[in-house]
MARGUVO-378693 format. One record per residue: residue number from 1; x, y, z of N, C-alpha, C in turn. Coordinates in pm, 1 decimal, decimal comma, padded with zeros to 6 digits. Layout:
! MARGUVO-378693
REC | seq | n.c1 | n.c2 | n.c3 | ca.c1 | ca.c2 | ca.c3 | c.c1 | c.c2 | c.c3
REC | NUM | X | Y | Z | X | Y | Z | X | Y | Z
...
//
This chain:
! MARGUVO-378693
REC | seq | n.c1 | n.c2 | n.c3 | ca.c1 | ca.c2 | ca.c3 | c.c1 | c.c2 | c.c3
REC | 1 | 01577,7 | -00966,3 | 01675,0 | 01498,5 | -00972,6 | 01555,1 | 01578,9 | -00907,9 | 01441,7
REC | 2 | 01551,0 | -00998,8 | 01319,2 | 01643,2 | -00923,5 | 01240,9 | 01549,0 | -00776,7 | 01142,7
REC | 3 | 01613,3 | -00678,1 | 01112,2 | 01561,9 | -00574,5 | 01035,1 | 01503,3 | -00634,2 | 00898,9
REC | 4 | 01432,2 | -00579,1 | 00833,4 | 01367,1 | -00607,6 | 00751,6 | 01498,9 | -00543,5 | 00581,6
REC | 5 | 01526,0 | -00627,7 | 00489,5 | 01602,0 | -00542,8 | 00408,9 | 01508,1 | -00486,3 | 00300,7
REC | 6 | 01604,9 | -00360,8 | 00263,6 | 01514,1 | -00256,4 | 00211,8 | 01565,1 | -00267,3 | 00051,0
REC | 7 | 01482,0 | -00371,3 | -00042,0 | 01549,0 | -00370,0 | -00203,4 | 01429,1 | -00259,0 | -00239,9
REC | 8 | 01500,8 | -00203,8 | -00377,7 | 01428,8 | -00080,1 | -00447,0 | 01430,3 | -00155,8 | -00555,8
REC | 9 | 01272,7 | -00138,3 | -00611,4 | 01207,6 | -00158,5 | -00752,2 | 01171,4 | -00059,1 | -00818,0
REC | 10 | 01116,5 | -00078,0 | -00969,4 | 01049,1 | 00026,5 | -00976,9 | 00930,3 | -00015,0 | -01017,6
REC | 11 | 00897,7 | -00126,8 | -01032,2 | 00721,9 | -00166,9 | -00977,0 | 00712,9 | -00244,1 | -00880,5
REC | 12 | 00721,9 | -00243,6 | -00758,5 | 00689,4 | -00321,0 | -00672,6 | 00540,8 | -00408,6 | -00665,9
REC | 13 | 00499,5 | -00471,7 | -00610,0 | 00325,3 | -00544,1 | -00629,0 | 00329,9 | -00533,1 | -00487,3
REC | 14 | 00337,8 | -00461,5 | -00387,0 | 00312,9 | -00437,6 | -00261,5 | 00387,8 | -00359,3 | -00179,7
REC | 15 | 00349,3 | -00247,5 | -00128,6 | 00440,8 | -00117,8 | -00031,3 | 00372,1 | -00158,2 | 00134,1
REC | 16 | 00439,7 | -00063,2 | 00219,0 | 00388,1 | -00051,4 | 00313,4 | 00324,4 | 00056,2 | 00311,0
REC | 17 | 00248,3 | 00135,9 | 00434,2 | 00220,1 | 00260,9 | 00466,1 | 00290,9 | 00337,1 | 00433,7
REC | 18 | 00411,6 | 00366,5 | 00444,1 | 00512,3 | 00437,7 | 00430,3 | 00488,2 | 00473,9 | 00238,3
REC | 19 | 00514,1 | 00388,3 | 00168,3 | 00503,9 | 00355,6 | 00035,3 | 00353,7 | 00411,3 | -00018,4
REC | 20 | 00290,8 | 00338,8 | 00055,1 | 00160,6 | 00372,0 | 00036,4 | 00105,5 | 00534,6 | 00015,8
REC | 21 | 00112,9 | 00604,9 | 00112,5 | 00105,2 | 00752,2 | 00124,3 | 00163,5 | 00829,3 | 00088,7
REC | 22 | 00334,6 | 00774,4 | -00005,3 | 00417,2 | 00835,8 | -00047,7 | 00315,5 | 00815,4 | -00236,8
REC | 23 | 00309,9 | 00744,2 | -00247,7 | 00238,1 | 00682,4 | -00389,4 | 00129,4 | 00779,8 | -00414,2
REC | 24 | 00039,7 | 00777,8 | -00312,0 | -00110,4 | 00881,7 | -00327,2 | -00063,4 | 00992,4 | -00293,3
REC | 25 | 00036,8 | 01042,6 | -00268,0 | 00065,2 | 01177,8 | -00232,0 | -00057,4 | 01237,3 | -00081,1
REC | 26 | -00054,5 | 01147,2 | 00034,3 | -00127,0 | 01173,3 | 00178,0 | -00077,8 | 01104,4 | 00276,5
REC | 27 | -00156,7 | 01140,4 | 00375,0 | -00092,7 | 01086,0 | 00503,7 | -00129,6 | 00992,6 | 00575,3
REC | 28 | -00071,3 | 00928,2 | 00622,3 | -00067,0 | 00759,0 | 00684,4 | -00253,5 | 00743,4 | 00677,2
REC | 29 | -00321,3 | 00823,5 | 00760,8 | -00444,7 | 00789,8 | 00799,9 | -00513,2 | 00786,8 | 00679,2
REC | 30 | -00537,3 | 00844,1 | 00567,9 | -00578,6 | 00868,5 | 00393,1 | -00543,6 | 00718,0 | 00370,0
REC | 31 | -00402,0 | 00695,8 | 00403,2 | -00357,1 | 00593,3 | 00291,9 | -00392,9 | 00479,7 | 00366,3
REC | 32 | -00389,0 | 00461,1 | 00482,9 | -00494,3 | 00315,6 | 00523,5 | -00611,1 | 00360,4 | 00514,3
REC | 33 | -00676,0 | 00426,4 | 00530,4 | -00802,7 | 00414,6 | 00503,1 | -00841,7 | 00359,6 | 00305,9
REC | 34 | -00801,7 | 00401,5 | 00221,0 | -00781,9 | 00396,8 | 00095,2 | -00746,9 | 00266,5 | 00087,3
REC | 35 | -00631,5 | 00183,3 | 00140,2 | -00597,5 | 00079,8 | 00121,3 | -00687,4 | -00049,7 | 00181,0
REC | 36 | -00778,2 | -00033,0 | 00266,7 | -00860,7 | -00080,3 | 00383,3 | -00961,8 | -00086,3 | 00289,9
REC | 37 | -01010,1 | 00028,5 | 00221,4 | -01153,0 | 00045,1 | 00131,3 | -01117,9 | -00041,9 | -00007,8
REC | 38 | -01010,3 | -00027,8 | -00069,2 | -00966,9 | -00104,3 | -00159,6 | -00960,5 | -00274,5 | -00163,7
REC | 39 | -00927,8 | -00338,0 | -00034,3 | -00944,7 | -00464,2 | 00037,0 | -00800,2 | -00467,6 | -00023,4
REC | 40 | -00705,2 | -00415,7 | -00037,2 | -00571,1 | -00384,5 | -00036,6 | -00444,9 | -00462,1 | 00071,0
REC | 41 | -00514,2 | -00504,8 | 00179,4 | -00486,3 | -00508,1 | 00334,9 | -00406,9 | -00637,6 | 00305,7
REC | 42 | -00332,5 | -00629,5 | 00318,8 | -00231,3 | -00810,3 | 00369,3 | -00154,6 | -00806,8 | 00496,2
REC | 43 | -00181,3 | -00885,0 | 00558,4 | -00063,5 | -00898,0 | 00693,3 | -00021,7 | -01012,9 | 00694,4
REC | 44 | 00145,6 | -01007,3 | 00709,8 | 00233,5 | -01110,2 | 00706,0 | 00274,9 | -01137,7 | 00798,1
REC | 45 | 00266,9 | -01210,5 | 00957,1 | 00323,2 | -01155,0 | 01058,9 | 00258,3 | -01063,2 | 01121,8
REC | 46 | 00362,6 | -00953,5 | 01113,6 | 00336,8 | -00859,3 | 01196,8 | 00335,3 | -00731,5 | 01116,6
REC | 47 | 00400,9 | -00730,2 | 00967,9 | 00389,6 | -00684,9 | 00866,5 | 00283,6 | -00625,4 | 00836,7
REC | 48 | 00218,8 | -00508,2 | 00792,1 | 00060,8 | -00478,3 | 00703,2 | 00151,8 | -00442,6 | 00599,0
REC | 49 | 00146,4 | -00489,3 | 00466,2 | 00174,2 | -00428,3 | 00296,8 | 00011,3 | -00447,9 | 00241,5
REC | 50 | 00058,9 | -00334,8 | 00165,8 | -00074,5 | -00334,1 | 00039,3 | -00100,9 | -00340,6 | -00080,8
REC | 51 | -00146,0 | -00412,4 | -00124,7 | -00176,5 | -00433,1 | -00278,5 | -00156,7 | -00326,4 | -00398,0
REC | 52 | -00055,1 | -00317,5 | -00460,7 | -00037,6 | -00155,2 | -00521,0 | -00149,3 | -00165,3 | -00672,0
REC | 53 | -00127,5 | -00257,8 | -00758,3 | -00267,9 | -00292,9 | -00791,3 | -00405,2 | -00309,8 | -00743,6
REC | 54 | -00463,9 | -00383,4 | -00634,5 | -00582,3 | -00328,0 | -00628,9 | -00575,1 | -00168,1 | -00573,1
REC | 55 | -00493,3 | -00095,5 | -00526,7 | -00517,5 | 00056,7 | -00490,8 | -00600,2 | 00121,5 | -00648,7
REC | 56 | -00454,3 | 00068,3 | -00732,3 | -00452,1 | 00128,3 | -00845,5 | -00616,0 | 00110,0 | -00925,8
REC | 57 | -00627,9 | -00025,3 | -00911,3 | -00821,2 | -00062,3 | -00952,8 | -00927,1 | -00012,6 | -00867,6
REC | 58 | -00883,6 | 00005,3 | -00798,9 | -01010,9 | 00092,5 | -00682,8 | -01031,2 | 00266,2 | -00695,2
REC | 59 | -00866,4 | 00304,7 | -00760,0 | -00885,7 | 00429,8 | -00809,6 | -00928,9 | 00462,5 | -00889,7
REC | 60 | -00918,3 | 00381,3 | -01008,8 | -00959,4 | 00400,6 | -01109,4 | -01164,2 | 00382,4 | -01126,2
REC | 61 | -01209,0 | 00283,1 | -01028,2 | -01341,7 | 00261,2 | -01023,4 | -01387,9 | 00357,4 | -00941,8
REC | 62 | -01308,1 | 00476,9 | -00873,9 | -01395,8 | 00590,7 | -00813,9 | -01399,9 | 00674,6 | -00894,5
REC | 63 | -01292,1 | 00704,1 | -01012,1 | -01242,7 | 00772,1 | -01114,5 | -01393,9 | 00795,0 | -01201,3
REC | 64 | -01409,1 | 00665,2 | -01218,1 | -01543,4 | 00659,8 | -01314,1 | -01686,3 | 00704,9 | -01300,5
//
C-alpha cells in the first residue's frame, strides 16, 4: 500500500484527527467527538478527514 503524501497548506478544507485536535487545541477523543457533533465526518476509504469549516460553523453556533 502506498503511504499517504503529506502536502502543507495554510488553509486546508479538511484535516485528519491528528489536524483536528492539533486545531482545537485537545485530544483525539474531544476532537472526534466535536467533529462527529459538527456532522464534520467524511470517510474516504479507509480515511476519516473532517470538515475544517463546518468545525469552524458549529463553533461559532455554540459560541452564540
Amino acid at each position: 500500500m502506498n503511504k499517504t503524501k503529506e502536502r502543507k497548506t495554510s488553509q486546508p478544507i479538511t484535516v485528519d484527527i491528528e489536524g483536528l485536535s492539533s486545531m482545537l487545541s485537545c485530544g483525539h477523543a474531544t476532537a472526534r467527538k466535536i467533529g462527529e457533533q459538527a456532522e464534520a465526518k467524511n470517510v474516504i476509504g479507509r480515511r476519516v478527514l473532517y470538515s475544517v469549516e463546518r468545525v469552524k460553523k458549529y463553533l461559532l453556533y455554540l459560541a452564540e
